[in-house]
C-alpha positions as CSV (number, residue, x, y, z in Angstrom):
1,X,94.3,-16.9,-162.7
2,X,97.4,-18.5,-161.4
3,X,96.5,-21.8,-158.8
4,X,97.9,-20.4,-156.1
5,X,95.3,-17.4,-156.0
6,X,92.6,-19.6,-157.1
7,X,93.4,-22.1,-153.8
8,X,93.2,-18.9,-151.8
9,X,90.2,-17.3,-152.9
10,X,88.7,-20.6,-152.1
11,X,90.3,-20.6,-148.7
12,X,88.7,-16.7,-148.0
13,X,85.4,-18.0,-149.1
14,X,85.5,-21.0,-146.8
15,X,86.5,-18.9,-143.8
16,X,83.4,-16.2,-144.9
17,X,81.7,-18.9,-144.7
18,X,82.4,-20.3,-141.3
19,X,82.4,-16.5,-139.9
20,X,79.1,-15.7,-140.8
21,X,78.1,-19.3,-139.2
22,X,79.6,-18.3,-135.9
23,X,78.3,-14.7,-136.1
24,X,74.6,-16.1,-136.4
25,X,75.7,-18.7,-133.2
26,X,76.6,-15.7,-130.9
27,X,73.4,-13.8,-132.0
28,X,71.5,-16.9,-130.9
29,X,73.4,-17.0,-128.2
30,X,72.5,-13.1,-127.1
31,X,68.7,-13.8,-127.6
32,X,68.7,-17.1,-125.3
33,X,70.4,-14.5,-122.7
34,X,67.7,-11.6,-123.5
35,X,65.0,-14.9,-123.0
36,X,66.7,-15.6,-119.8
37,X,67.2,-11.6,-118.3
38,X,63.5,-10.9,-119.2
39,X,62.2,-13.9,-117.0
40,X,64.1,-12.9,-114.4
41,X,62.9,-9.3,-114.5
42,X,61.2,-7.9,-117.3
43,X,62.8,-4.7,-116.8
44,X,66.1,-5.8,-117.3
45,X,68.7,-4.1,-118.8
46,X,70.3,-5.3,-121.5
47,X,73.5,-3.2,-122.4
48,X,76.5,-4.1,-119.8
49,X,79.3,-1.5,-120.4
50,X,81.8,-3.3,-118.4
51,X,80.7,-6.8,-120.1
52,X,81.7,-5.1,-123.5
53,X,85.3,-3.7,-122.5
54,X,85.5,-6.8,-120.8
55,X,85.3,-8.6,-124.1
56,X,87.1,-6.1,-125.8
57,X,89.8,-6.1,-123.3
58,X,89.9,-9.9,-124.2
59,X,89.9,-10.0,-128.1
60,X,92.7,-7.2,-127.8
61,X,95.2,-9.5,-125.7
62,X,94.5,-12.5,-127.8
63,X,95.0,-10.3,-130.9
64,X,98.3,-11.8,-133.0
65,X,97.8,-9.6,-135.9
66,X,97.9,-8.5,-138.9
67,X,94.8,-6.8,-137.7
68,X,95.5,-3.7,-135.3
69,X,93.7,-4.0,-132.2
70,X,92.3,-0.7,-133.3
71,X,90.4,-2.9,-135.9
72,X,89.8,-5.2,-134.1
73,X,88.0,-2.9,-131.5
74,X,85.9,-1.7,-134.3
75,X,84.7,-4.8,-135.4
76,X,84.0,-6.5,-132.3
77,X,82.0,-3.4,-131.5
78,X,80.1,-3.9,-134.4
79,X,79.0,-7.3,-133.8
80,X,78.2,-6.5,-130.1
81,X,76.4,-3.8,-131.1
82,X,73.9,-5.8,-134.0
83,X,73.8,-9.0,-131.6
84,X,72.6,-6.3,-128.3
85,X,69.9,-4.9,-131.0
86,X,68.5,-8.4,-131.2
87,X,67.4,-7.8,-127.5
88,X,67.1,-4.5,-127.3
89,X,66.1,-1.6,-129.4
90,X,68.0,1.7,-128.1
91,X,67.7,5.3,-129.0
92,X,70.5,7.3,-127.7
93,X,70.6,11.3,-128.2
94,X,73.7,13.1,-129.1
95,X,75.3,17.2,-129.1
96,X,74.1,17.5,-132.6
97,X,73.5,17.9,-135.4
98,X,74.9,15.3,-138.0
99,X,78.2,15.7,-138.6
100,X,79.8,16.3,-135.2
101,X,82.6,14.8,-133.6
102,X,80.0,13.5,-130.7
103,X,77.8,11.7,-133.1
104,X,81.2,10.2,-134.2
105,X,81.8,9.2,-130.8
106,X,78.2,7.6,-130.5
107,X,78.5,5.4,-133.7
108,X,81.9,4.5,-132.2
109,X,80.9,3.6,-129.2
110,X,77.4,1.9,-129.5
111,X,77.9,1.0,-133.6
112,X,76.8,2.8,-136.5
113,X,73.4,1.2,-136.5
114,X,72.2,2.3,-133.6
115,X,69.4,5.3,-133.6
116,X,69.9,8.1,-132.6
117,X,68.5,11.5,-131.8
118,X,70.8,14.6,-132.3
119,X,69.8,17.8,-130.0
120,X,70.8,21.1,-130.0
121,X,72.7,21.7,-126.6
122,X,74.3,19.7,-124.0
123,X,71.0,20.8,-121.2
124,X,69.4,19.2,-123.9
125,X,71.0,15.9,-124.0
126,X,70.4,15.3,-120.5
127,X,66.7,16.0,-120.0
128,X,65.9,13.6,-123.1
129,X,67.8,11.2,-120.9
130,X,66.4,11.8,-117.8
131,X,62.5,12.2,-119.6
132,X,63.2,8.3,-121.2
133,X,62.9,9.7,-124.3
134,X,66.2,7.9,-125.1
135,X,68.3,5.6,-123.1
136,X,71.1,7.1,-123.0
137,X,73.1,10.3,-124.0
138,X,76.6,11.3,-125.0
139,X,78.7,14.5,-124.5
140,X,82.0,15.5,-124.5
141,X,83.8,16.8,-121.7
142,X,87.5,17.2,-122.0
143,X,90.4,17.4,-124.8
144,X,93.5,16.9,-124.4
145,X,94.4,20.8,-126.0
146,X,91.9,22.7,-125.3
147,X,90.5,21.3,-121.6
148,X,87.3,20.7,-119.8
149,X,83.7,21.3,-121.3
150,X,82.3,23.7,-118.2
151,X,78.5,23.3,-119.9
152,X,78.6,19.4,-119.4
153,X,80.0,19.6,-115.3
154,X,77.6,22.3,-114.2
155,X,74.8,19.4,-115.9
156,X,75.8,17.1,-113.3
157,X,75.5,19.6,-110.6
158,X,71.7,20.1,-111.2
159,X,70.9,16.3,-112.8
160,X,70.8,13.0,-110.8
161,X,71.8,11.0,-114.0
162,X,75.4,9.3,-113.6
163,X,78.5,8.6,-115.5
164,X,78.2,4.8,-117.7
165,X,80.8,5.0,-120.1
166,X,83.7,6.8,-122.0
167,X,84.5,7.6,-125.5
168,X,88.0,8.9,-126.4
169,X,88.2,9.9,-129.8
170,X,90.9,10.8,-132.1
171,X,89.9,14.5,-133.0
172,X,91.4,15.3,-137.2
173,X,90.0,18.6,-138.2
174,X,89.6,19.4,-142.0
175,X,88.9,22.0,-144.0
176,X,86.1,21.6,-146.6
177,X,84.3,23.9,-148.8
178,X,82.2,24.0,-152.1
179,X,85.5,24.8,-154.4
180,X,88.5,22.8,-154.9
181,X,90.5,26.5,-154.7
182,X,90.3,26.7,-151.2
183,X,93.3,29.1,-150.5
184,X,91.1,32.0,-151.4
185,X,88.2,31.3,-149.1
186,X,87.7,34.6,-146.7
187,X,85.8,33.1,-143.8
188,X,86.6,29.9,-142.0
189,X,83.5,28.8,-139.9
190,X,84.1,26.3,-136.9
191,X,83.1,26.0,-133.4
192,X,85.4,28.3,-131.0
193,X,87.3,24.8,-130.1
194,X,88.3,23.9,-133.5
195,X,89.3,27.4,-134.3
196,X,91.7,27.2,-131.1
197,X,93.0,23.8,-132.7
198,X,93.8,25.0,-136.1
199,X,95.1,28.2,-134.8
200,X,98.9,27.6,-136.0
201,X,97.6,26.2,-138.9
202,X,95.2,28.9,-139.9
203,X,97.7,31.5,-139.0
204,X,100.4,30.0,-141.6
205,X,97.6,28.5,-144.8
206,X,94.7,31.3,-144.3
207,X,96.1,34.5,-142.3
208,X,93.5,36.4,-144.5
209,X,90.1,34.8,-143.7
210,X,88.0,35.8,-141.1
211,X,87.4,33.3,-138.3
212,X,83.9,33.2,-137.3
213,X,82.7,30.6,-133.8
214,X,79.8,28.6,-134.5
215,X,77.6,26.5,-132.3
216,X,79.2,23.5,-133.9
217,X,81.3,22.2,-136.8
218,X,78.0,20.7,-138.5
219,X,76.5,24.1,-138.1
220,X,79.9,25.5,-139.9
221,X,79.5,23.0,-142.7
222,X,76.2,24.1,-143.2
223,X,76.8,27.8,-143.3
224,X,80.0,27.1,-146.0
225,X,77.6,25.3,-148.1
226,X,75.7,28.7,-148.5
227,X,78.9,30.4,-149.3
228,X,82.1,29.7,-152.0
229,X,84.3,32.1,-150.3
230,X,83.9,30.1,-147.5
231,X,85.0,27.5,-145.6
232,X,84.4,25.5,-142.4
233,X,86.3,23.0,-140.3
234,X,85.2,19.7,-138.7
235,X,85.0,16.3,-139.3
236,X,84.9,14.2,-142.3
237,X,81.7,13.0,-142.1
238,X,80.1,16.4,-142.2
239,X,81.4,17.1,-145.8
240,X,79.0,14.5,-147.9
241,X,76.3,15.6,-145.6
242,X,76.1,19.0,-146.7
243,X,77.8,18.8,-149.8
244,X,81.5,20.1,-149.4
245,X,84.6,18.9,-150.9
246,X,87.6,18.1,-148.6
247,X,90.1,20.6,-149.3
248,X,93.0,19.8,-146.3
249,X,92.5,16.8,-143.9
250,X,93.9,16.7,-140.4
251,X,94.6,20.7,-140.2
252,X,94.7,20.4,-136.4
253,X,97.9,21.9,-134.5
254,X,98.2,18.9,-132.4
255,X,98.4,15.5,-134.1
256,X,97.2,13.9,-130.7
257,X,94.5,15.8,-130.6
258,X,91.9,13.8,-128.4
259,X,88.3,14.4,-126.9
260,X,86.7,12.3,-124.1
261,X,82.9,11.8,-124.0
262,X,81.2,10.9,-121.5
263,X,78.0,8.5,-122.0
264,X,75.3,9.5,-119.1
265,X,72.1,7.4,-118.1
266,X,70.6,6.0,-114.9
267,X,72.2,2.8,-115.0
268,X,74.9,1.4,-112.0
269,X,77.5,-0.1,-113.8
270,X,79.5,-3.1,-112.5
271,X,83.8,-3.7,-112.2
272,X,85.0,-4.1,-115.2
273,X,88.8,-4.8,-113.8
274,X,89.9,-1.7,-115.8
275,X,87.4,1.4,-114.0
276,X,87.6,5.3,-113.4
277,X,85.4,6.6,-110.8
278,X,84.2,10.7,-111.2
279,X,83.2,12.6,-108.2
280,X,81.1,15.6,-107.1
281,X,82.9,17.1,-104.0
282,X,82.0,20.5,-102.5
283,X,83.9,21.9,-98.8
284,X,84.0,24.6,-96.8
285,X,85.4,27.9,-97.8
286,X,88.4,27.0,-95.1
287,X,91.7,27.3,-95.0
288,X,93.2,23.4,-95.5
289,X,89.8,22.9,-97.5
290,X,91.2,21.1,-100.7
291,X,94.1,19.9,-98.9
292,X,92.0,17.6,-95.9
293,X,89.4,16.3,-99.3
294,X,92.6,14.9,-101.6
295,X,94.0,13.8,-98.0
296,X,92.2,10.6,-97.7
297,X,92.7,9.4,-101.6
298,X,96.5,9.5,-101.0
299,X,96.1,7.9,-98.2
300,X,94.4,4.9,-99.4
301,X,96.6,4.6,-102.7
302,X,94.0,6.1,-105.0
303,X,95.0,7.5,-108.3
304,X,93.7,11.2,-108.7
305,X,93.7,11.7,-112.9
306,X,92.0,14.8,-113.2
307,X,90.5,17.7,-110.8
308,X,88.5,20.6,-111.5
309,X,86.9,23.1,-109.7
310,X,83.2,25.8,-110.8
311,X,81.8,28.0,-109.0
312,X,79.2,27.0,-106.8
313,X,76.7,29.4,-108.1
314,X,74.9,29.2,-105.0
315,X,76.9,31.0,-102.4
316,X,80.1,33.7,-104.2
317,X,83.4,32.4,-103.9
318,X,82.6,28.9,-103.0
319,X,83.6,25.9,-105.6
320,X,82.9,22.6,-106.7
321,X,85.3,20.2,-106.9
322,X,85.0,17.3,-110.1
323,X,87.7,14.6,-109.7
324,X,88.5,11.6,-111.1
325,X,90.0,8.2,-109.5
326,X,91.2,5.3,-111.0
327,X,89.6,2.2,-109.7
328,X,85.5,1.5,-108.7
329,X,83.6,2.6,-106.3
330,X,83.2,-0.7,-105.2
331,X,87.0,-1.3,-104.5
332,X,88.0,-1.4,-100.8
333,X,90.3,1.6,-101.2
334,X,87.8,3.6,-102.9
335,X,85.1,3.0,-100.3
336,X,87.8,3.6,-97.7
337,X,88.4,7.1,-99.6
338,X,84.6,7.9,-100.0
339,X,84.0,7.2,-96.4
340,X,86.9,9.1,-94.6
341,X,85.9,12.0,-97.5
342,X,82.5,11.9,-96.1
343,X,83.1,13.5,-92.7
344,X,85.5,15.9,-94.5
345,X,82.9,17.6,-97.0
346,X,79.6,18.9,-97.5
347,X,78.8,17.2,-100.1
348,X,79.9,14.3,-102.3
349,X,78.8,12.5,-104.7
350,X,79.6,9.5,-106.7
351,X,78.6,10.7,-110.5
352,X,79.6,7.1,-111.4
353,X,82.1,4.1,-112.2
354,X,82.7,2.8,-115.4
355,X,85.2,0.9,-118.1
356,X,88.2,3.1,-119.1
357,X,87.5,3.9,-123.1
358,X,89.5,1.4,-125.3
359,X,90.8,3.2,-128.3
């Protein structure tokens, strides 16, 4: 071994050395603050979304490389996540079961050690939540090809739990089955939004195999396991879990292919100087209806990123209306917005505020 490697070997071990001393400071650190929180009020919560992307925010702008702040993200999360078990043990439920794309967006978001409790439906996810079962729960609700997730607004009609976080997540589909020779499968399982992903794809590799919607991509890998003519699409950690080889990786039509999730719980979250705000809004069937609610959030220079509208299914042909503002609710030209909205529609209601997802 030349001395140049040897000197920097030794240099890597000293720095290991000084990291693991600092990572054992900070989780000192976070059980003198869980010490502290619990005399104040020994039903104090312990997990601060804004507080995280606030530090996240941080580490990313003091980032000089060669790390991406990508990596950086991840292990900063990491170490938030093992120092916040130290005062806290959490359980949060999930759209199950292993091997989705949401329980990848819970490990990325609250760390892979965290339990967890995967359920069968989104209805699901939300009454473990609001029973205390868990602390908190995460669905999806949009991607960027194939739109909303319908099942996860018409939740927050009925449930009073409200919005404390986001997960954006990177969605690559791949195909896996049990044999290498995967060109002469004859069914592809996935759920009906990876099928719609893959469709160019699938049209050019496998224009001969039946396409068959599941309830989920684990559900597909489970099903192809059962079957060598068949194969199933979804993420990559589904494959060692039920015992699939990857055949194609990132078979999705859209190379930014992205999902949002949505984390859901009873907690109020503070600014976090980087917030979206998601609202419930319901109006008269009038004409001038939509235009006199979006009215006042122009007026007070708020950023409208996303609307939708469901069906009331109360009353036929009346509509919800799900929006989402940049900014808190806490901001002065939110609040302005809220209040001038007030007189405007039936009903409205603030689902929640929280940090912007950091990818």
């Amino acid at each position: 071994m030349s001395e140049g490697l040897a000197a920097l070997r030794e240099r890597i071990d000293t720095l290991d050395t000084q990291i693991l001393e600092l990572l054992n400071a900070r989780a000192r650190c976070a059980e003198e603050v869980a010490h502290i929180k619990l005399a104040e009020d020994p039903n104090a919560k312990f997990y601060r979304p804004e507080r995280e992307a606030q530090i996240l925010a941080r580490m990313q702008a003091l980032n000089e490389g060669p790390l991406r702040n990508e990596q950086i993200t991840h292990l900063f999360r990491e170490i938030i996540a093992s120092c916040l078990a130290l005062e806290e043990s959490m359980r949060i439920a999930y759209l199950g079961p292993a091997g989705t794309f949401t329980q990848e967006a819970t490990f990325k978001h609250f760390g892979m050690s965290v339990a967890t409790l995967p359920v069968d439906s989104i209805p699901q996810v939300f009454r473990e939540v609001e029973a205390g079962r868990v602390r908190y729960g995460v669905v999806p609700i949009e991607n960027s090809t194939e739109g909303v997730v319908n099942h996860t607004l018409d939740m927050f009609v009925q449930s009073g739990l409200r919005i404390c976080g986001e997960v954006s997540l990177r969605i690559h589909q791949n195909l896996m089955c049990l044999n290498a020779d995967w060109r002469n499968v004859q069914k592809v399982y996935a759920h009906v939004q990876s099928l719609a992903q893959c469709r160019y794809w699938l049209d050019k590799h496998l224009p001969q195999a039946e396409r068959i919607p599941v309830s989920s991509n684990a559900e597909a890998a489970r099903l192809a396991s059962l079957d060598a003519c068949a194969a199933a699409i979804g993420s990559r950690q589904a494959a060692p879990i039920y015992g699939l080889q990857m055949a194609q990786e990132s078979i999705e039509d859209n190379p930014n292919n992205t999902t949002r999730f949505l984390i859901i719980g009873d907690q109020t979250v503070s600014p976090s100087g980087n917030d979206r705000t998601s609202l419930l809004v319901s109006t008269r069937n009038q004409p001038g209806s939509l235009y006199h609610l979006l009215k006042p959030l122009a007026e007070n220079g708020v950023d409208m990123t996303r609307i939708e509208s469901r069906p009331s299914k109360t009353t036929n042909w009346e509509y919800l209306f799900f929006l989402d503002v940049r900014g808190h609710e806490q901001d002065a030209p939110i609040r302005k917005a809220l209040d001038a909205l007030r007189s405007e529609a039936e009903v409205i209601r603030v689902l929640g505020s929280y940090p912007v997802a950091i990818m």
